[in-house]
N, C-alpha and C positions, 0 to 999 in steps of 0.2 A: 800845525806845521806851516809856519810861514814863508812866504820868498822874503830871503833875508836871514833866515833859521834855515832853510834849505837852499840850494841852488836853482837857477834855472831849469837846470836840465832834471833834476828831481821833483821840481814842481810842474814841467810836461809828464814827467812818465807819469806820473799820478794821474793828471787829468786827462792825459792819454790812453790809460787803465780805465779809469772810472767811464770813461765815453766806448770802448770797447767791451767792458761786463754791464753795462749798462746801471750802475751806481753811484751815490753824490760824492762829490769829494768837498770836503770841509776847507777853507782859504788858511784859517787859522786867525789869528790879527792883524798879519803884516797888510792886509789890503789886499786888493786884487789887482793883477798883473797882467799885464800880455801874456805870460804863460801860460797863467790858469785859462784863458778865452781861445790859445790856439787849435785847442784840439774839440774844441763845444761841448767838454765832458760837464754833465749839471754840478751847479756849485750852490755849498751852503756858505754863506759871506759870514763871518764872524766879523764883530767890532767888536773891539777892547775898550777899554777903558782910557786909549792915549786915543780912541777916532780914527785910526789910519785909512786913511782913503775919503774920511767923510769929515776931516777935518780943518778948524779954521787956523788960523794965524798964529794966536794964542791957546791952543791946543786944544780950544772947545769944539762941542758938534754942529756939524754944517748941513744944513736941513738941503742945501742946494745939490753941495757935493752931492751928500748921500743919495738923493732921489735919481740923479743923473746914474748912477751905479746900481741902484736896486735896479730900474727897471732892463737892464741888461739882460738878452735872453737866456744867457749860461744862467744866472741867476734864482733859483728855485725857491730858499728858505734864506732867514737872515736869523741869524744868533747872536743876542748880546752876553760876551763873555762876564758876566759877576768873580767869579774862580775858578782856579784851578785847582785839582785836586792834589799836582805836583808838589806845589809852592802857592795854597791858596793867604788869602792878603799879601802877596809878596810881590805881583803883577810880573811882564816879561821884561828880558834884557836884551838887546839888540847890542853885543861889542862894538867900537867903533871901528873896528875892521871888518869885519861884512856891513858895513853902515856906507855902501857906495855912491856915487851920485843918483845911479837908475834907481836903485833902492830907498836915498831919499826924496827922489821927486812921487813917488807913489804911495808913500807914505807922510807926506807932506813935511818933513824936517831938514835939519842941517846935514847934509853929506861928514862922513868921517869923525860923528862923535858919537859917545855911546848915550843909546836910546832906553829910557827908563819908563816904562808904563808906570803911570800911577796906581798907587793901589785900589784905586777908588772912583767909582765915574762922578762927573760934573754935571751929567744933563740932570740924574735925580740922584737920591738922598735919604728915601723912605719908600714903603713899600707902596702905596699907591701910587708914590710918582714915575716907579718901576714902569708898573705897569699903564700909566698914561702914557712913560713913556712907547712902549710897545705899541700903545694903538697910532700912534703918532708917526711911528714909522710902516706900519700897518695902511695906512694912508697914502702916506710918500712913497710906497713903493707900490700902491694901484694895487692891495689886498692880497701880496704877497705872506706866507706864513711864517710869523714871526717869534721868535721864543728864547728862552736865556739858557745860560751853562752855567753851574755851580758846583760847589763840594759841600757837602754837608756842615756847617762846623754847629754853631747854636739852634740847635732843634726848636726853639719859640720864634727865631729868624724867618724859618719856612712854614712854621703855621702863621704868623702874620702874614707873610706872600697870600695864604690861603683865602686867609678872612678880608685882604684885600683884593683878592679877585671876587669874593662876593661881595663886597661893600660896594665896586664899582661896575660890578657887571664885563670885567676885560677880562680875559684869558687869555693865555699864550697859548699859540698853538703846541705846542711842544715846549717839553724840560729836557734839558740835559744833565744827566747825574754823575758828574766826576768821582773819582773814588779817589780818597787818601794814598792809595798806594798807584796813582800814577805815573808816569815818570816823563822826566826831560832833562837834555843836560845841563837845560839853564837851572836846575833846583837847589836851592839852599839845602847840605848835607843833612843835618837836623830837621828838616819838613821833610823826607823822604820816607813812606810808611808810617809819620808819625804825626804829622797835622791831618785835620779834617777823618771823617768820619770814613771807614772800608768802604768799595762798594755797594758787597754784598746786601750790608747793613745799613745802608742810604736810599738803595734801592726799595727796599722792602718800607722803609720810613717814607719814601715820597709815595710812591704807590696807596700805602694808608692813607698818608694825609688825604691824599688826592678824590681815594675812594671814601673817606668818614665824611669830606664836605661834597660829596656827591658830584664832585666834578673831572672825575677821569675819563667821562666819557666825550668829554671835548677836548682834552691833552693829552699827547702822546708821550710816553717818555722812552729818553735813546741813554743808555749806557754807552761808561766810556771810563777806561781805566785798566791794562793791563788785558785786553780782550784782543787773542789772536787766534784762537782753536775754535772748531765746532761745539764743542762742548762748554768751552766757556761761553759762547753766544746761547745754549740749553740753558746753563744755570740761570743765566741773567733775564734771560724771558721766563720763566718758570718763576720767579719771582715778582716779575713786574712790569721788565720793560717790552717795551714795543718793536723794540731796534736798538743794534749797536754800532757803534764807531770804533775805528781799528787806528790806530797810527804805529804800534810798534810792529804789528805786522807787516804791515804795507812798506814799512821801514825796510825789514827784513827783506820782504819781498824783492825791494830794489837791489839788496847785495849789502845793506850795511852790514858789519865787520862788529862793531859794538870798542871801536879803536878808543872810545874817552873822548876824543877830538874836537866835539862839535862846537863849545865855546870858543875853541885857538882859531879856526879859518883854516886846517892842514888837516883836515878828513882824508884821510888817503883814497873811498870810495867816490869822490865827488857829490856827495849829496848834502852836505852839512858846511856846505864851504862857497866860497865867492871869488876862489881864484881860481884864473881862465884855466892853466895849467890841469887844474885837478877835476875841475868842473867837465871838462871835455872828454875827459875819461869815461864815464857813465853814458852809454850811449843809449838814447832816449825810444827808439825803435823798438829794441832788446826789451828794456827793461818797464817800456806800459803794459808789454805782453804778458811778461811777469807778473808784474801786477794785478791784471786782468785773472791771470791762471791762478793765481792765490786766490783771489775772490770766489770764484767759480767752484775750484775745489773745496776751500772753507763751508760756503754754501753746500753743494754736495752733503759732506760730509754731517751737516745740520739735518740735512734730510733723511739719512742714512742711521742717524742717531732716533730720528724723531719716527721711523719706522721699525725698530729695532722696539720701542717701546711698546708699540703698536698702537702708536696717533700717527693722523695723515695733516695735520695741521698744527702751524708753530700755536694758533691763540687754544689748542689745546691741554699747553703747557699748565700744571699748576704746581703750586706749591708741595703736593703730595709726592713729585715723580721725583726729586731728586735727594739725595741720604747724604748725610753728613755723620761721618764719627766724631763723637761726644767725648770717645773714653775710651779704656782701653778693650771694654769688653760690651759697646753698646755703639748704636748706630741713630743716628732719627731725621727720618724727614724735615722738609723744611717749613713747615706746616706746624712742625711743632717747635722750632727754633724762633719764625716768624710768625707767628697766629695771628690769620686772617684779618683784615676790619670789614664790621659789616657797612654797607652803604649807607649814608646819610650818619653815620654813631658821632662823627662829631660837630655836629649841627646846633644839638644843644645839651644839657647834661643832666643827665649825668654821664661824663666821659669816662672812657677806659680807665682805669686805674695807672696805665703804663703813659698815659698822653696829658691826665689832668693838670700837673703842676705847670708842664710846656705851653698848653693851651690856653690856662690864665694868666703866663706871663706874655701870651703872642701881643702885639698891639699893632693894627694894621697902617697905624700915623709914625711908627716907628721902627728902623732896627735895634738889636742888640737890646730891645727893652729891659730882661733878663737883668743884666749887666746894671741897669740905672736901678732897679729896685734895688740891689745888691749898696750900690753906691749908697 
């Protein structure tokens, strides 16, 4: 959730939130802002694919910029966004009415035109170059931890990431697993539930991977996708991840209406918008607090679930504790939905039955390999 996709004054209550429950708040792509730095709530910096904040003239990555902004104390983690799970290959849209001057000097463009992220980064182009690129800024930011976001789509795509982080010895520190049924209002109507892979179902496939090449236990992974209840933060760990990311909550939390709006610039709540008018309305005092109290509750309520069970700990979560209806007359864990990988199983093969064809078509010198055998 970018400044530029949100207001000012919704990009303080957020990081005015986040510095009061004491949790990160995510930048988005738009770049980092005076907002995001006034209240010193910790920040995870996303870069997109268009560079905003770390970028050059000609829309490439600026090793200078960037480095001057990692090491900023608000600064924690740095995510390179690959997809989204909303509208993944479709990158964001900035209208050229919230595209203001303050908005375009911090994002490095033309004021007043609309803003098109590419679908595709420029710094790499294959999966080792990913992750070179990773250590690269891994560097430049004095060993800050650094890791990407994605949506599922070609299952041999992310076993290549795999075999390319053991080829080169890089890791990210963290994955973030978008889920196809994301949402935002910039999403092409037809991507919406229907590109990229569910969460649920991303989750449990990165997790695998992670744990068959024996390397989850140096990556974290954060869900993200439709996650605003205690319970939906259970599922999601119970499965695989480490942590989640909330944006429609936090949404909510602030007062959004769910008005349509956030494309036009005429949000009636002031949060999706860049006119003074409407922006002034949201009063940022109010509504970090908000924010703050949703956190805390949500939490709560994590805890309240996870005793109810009777675990005292989230990494007690597994695969067994949560049931899913199958049918009309039967129920089954998820254990049996997603059947476990043992550690190290895809190392060498003979591989699962459910991984084999994905696995030999991964190629860690390439994406979309899949696709060229095909060709």
């Amino acid at each position: 959730m970018s400044f530029g996709a949100l207001s000012s004054h919704a990009v303080m209550a957020l990081n005015g939130g986040a510095k009061l429950g004491n949790f990160a708040h995510n930048t988005g792509e738009g770049g980092i802002s005076s907002y995001h730095l006034k209240f010193a709530g910790d920040l995870t910096w996303q870069i997109g694919t268009g560079y905003f904040g770390c970028r050059t003239v000609n829309g490439g990555f600026s090793e200078k910029l960037f480095a001057e902004k990692a090491m900023l104390p608000s600064v924690k983690m740095i995510e390179i966004k690959l997809s989204q799970g909303a509208k993944p290959g479709h990158a964001g849209v900035l209208p050229a009415c919230k595209n203001t001057p303050e908005i375009a000097k911090i994002r490095g463009v033309e004021a007043y035109t609309q803003i098109n992220s590419p679908a595709t980064h420029s710094a790499f182009s294959t999966p080792i170059e990913l992750l070179e690129f990773i250590q690269q800024l891994r560097d430049l930011s004095g060993g800050k931890p650094i890791g990407f976001k994605l949506c599922i789509g070609q299952r041999s795509d992310f076993l290549a990431l795999c075999k390319a982080m053991l080829k080169t010895g890089i890791n990210p520190d963290f994955i973030t697993v978008d889920g196809g049924e994301g949402g935002t209002g910039a999403a092409p109507l037809e991507y919406s539930n229907s590109i990229g892979m569910p969460l649920l179902d991303a989750l449990a496939f990165v997790s695998d991977c992670l744990i068959g090449f024996d390397l989850k236990k140096d990556i974290k992974i954060i869900a993200s996708g439709k996650v605003f209840t205690g319970f939906h933060i259970i599922k999601r760990l119970s499965i695989g991840a480490d942590l989640c990311n909330s944006a429609r909550g936090m949404m909510l939390s602030m007062g959004c209406i769910q008005s349509l709006q956030c494309n036009t610039g005429h949000c009636p709540t002031g949060i999706s918008t860049q006119r003074p008018a409407l922006v002034k309305g949201l009063n940022v005092s109010d509504k970090r607090q908000r924010v703050a109290n949703f956190h805390e509750e949500t939490v709560k309520s994590v805890a309240e679930i996870l005793a109810a069970a009777g675990l005292s700990r989230t990494e007690e979560l597994n695969r067994k504790h949560i049931f899913r209806r199958t049918s009309q007359t039967q129920i089954s864990h998820y254990q049996d939905i997603y059947p476990p990988m043992v550690a190290g199983n895809l190392l060498s093969e003979p591989f699962p039955s459910a991984f084999d064809e994905d696995i030999k078509q991964a190629n860690a010198e390439m994406f979309n390999c899949a696709a060229c055998e095909i060709n």
